[in-house]
NUFI-13156 format. One record per residue (C-alpha): z, x, y. Coordinates in nm, 4 decimals, decimal comma, always signed. Each point is the difference from the previous one (the first is absolute). Layout:
NUFI-13156
atom z: Z	x: X	y: Y;
...
end
This chain:
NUFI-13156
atom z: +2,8047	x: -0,6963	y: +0,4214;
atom z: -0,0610	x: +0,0658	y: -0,3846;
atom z: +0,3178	x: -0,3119	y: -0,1036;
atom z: -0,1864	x: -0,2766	y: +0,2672;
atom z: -0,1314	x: -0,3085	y: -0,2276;
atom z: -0,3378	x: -0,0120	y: -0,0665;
atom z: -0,2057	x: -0,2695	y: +0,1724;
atom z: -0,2952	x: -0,1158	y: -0,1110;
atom z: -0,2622	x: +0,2252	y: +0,1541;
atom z: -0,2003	x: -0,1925	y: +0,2425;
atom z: -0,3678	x: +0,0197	y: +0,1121;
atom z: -0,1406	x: +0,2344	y: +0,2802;
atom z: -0,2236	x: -0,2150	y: +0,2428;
atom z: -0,2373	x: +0,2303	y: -0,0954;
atom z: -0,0020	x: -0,0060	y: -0,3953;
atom z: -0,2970	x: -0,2551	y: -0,0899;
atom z: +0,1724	x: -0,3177	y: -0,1417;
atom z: -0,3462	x: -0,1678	y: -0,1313;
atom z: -0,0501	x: +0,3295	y: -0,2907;
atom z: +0,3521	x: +0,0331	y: -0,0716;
atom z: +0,0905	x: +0,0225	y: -0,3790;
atom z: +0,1340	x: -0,2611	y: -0,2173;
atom z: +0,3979	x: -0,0821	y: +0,0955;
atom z: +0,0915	x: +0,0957	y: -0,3384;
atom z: -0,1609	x: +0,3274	y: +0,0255;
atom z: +0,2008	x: +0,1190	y: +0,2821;
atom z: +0,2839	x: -0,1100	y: -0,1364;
atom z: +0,0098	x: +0,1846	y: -0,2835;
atom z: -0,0693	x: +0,3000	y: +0,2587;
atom z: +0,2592	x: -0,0664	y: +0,1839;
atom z: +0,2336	x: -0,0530	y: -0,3137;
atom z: -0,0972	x: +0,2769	y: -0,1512;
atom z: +0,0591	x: +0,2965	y: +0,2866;
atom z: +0,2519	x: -0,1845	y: +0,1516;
atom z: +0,2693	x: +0,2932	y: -0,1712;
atom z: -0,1532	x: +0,2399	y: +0,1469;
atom z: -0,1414	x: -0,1232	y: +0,3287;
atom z: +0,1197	x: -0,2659	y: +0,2697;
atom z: -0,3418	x: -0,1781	y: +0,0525;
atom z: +0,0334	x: -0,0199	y: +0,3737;
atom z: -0,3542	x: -0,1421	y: +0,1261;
atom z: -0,3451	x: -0,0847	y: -0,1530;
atom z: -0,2198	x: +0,1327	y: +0,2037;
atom z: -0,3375	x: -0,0881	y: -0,1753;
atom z: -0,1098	x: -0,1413	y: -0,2703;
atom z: -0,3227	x: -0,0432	y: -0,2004;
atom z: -0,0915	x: -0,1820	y: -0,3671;
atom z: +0,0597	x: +0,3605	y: -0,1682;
atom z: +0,2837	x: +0,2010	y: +0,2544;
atom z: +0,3097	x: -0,0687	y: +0,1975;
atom z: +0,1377	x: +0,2438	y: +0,2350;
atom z: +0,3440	x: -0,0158	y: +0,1636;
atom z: +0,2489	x: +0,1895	y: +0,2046;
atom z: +0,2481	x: +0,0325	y: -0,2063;
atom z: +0,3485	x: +0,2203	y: -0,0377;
atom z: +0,0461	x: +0,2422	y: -0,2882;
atom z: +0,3464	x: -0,0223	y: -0,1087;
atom z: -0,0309	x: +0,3291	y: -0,1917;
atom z: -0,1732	x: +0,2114	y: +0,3027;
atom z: +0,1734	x: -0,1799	y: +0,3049;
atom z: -0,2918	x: -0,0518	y: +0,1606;
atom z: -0,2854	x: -0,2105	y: +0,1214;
atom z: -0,2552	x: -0,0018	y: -0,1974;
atom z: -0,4095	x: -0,1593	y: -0,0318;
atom z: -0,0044	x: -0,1821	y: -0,3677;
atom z: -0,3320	x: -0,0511	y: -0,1305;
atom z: -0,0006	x: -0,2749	y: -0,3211;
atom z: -0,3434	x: -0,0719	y: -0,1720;
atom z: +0,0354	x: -0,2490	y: -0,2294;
atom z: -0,3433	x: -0,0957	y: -0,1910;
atom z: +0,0466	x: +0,2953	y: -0,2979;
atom z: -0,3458	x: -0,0972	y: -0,1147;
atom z: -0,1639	x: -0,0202	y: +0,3115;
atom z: -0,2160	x: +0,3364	y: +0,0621;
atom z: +0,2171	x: +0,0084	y: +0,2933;
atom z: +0,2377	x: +0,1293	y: -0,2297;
atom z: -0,1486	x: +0,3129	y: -0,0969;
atom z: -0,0716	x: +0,0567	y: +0,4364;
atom z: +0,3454	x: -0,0696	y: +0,0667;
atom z: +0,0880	x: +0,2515	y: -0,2764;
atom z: -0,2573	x: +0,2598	y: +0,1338;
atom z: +0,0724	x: -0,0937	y: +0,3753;
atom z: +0,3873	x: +0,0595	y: -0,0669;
atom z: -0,0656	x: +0,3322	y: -0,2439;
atom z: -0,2126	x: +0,1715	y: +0,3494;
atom z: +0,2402	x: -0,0870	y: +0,2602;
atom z: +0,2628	x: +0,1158	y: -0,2195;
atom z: -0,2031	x: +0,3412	y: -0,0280;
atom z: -0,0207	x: +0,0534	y: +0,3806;
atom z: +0,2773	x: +0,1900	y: +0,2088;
atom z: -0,1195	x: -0,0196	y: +0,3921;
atom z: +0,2498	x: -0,1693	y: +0,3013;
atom z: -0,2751	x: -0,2386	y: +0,0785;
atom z: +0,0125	x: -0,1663	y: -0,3633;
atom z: +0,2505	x: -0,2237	y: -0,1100;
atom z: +0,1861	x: +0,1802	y: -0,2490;
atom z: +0,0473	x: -0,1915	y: -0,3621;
atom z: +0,3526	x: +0,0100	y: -0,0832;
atom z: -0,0431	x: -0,2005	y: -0,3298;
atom z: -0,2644	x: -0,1873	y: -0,2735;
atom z: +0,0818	x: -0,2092	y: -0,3233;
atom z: -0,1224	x: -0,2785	y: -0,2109;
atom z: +0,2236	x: -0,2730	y: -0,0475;
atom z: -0,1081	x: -0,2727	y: -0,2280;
atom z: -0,3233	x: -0,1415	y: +0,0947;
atom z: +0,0233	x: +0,1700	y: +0,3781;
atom z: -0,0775	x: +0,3654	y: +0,1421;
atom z: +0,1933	x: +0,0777	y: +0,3134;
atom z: +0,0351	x: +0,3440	y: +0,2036;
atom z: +0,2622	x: +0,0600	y: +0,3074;
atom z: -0,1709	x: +0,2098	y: +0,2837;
atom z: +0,1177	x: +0,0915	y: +0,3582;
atom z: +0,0537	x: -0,3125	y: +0,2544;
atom z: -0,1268	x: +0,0541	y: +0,3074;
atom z: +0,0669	x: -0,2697	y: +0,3026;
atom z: -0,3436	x: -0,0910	y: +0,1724;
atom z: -0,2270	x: -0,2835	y: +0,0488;
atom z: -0,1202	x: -0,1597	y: -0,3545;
atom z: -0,3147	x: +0,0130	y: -0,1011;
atom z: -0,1153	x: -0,3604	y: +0,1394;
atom z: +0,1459	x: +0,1329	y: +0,3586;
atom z: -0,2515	x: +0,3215	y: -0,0196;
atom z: -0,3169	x: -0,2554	y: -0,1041;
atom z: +0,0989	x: -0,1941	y: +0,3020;
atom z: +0,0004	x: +0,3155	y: +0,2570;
atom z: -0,3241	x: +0,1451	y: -0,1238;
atom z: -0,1193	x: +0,3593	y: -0,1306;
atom z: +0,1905	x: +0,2816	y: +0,1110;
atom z: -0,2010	x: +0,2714	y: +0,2037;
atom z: -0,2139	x: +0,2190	y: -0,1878;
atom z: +0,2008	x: +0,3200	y: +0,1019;
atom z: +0,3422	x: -0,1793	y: -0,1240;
atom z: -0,2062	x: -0,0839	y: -0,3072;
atom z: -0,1226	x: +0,3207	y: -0,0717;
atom z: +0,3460	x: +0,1546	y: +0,0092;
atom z: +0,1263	x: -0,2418	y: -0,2383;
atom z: -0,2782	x: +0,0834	y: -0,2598;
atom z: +0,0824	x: +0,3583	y: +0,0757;
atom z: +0,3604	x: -0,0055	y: -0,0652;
atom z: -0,0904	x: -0,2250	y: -0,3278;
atom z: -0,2795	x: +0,2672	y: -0,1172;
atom z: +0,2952	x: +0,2691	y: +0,0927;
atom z: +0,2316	x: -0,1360	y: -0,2362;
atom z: -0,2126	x: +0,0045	y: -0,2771;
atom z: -0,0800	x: +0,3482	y: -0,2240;
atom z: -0,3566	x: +0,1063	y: -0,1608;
atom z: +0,0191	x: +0,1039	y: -0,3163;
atom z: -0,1493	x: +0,3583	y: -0,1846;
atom z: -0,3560	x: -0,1748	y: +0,0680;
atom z: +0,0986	x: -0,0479	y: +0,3829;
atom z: -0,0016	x: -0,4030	y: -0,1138;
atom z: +0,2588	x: -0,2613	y: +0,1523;
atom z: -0,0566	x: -0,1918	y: -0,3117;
atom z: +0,2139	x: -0,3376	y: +0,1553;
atom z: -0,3023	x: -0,0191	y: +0,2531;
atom z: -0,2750	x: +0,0086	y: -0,2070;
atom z: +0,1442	x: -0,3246	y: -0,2720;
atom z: -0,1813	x: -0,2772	y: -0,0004;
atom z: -0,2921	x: +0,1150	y: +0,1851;
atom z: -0,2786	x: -0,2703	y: +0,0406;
atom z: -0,3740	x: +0,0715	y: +0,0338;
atom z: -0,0516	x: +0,0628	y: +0,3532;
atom z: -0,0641	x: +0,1754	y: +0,3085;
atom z: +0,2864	x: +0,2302	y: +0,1046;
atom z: +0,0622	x: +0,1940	y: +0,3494;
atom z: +0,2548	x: +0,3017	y: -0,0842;
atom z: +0,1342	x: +0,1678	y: +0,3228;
atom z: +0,1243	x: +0,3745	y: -0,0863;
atom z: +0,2097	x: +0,1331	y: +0,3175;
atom z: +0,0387	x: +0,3891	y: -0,1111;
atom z: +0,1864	x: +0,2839	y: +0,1202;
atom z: -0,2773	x: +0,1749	y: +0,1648;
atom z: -0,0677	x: +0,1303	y: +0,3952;
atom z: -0,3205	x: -0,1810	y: +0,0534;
atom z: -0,0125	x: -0,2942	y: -0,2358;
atom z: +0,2659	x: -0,2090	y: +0,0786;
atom z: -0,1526	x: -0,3176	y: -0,2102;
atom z: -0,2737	x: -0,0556	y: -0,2309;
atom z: -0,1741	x: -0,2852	y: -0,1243;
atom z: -0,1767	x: -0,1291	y: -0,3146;
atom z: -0,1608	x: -0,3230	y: -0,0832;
atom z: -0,0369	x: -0,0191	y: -0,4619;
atom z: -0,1113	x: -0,2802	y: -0,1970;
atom z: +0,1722	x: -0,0344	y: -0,3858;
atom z: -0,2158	x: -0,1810	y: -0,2200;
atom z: +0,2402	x: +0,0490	y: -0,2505;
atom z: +0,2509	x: +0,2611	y: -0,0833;
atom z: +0,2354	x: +0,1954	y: +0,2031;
atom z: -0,1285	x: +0,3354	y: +0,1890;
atom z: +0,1454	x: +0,3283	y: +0,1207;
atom z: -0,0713	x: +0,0933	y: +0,3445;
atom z: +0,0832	x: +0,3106	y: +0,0811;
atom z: -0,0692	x: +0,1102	y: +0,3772;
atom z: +0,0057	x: +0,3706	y: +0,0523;
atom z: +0,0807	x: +0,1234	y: +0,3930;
atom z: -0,0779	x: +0,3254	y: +0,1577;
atom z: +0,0439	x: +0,0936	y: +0,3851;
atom z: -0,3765	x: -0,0341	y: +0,0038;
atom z: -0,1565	x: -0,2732	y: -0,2235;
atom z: +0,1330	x: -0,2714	y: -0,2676;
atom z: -0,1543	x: -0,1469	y: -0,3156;
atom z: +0,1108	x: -0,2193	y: -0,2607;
atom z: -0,1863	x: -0,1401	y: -0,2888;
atom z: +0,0549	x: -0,2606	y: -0,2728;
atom z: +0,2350	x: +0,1606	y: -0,2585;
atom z: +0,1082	x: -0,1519	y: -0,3277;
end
């Protein structure tokens, strides 16, 4: 499949055509990974990203590409941050990230493709049921390991003042779930939750 001509990629129905970059801009895009990828589809596009299914020629395989383009956006620096955290995590229910450069003005990052209803397709059949939602947050949280402090740092960036409801499911005979309902003025907290066969307590940590 790797000698086929490249086409010019063409627009999923679903990619939003009214907040679609400048031509130019995903031009150059295409021009410049066009070595080392066959830009198959465009999936969706916003002002700042592009994503498309796309080939790599070096790996053989289908692949997600995500382009941001705006380098002084601070989109930049969450694309960059976004791409460093998925890149981190190792679980089967996380697309794995095979690769991540800047090229010229643009970031990009190749992840797993996975065939399924777009994004615009999910909006339009509703929320998923809350048990299929919980296991999805589940195998997320899974995927992701605490450091010395028992801290997942990725989930605490960015934090805004707020009420937060944390849901701790532990390993324990009798509590199968607990909840707990904090407000951050400002600042991020540790909240450690200490489980016995007979009684639980957690506090506000550092």
């Amino acid at each position: 499949m790797d000698n086929v001509a490249m086409s010019q990629p063409h627009l999923h129905p679903s990619a939003p055509l009214d907040t679609s970059p400048a031509p130019e801009l995903v031009e150059q895009v295409v021009k410049a990974l066009t070595p080392a990828f066959r830009m198959d589809r465009l999936v969706a596009a916003t002002p700042e990203r592009l994503v498309y299914h796309a080939w790599d020629r070096v790996l053989k395989r289908s692949v997600a590409l995500h382009a941001h383009l705006a380098a002084d956006s601070p989109g930049r620096a969450w694309f960059l941050r976004e791409t460093e955290t998925l890149g981190a995590l190792d679980h089967p229910a996380i697309r794995h990230v095979y690769a991540a450069s800047l090229l010229g003005s643009f970031a990009y990052r190749t992840a797993t493709w996975v065939d399924g209803e777009s994004l615009a397709e999910a909006l339009r059949r509703g929320p998923r049921p809350i048990p299929t939602t919980h296991a999805l947050v589940r195998d997320l949280l899974s995927a992701a390991e605490t450091d010395a402090d028992g801290r997942i740092a990725e989930l605490a960036a960015d934090l805004e003042p707020g009420i937060y409801r944390l849901l701790f499911r532990p390993q324990s005979p009798f509590f199968r779930g607990i909840g707990v309902e904090v407000e951050l003025e400002e600042g991020h907290y540790h909240v450690p939750l200490l489980v016995s066969s007979y009684g639980c307590t957690t506090y506000r940590g550092s």
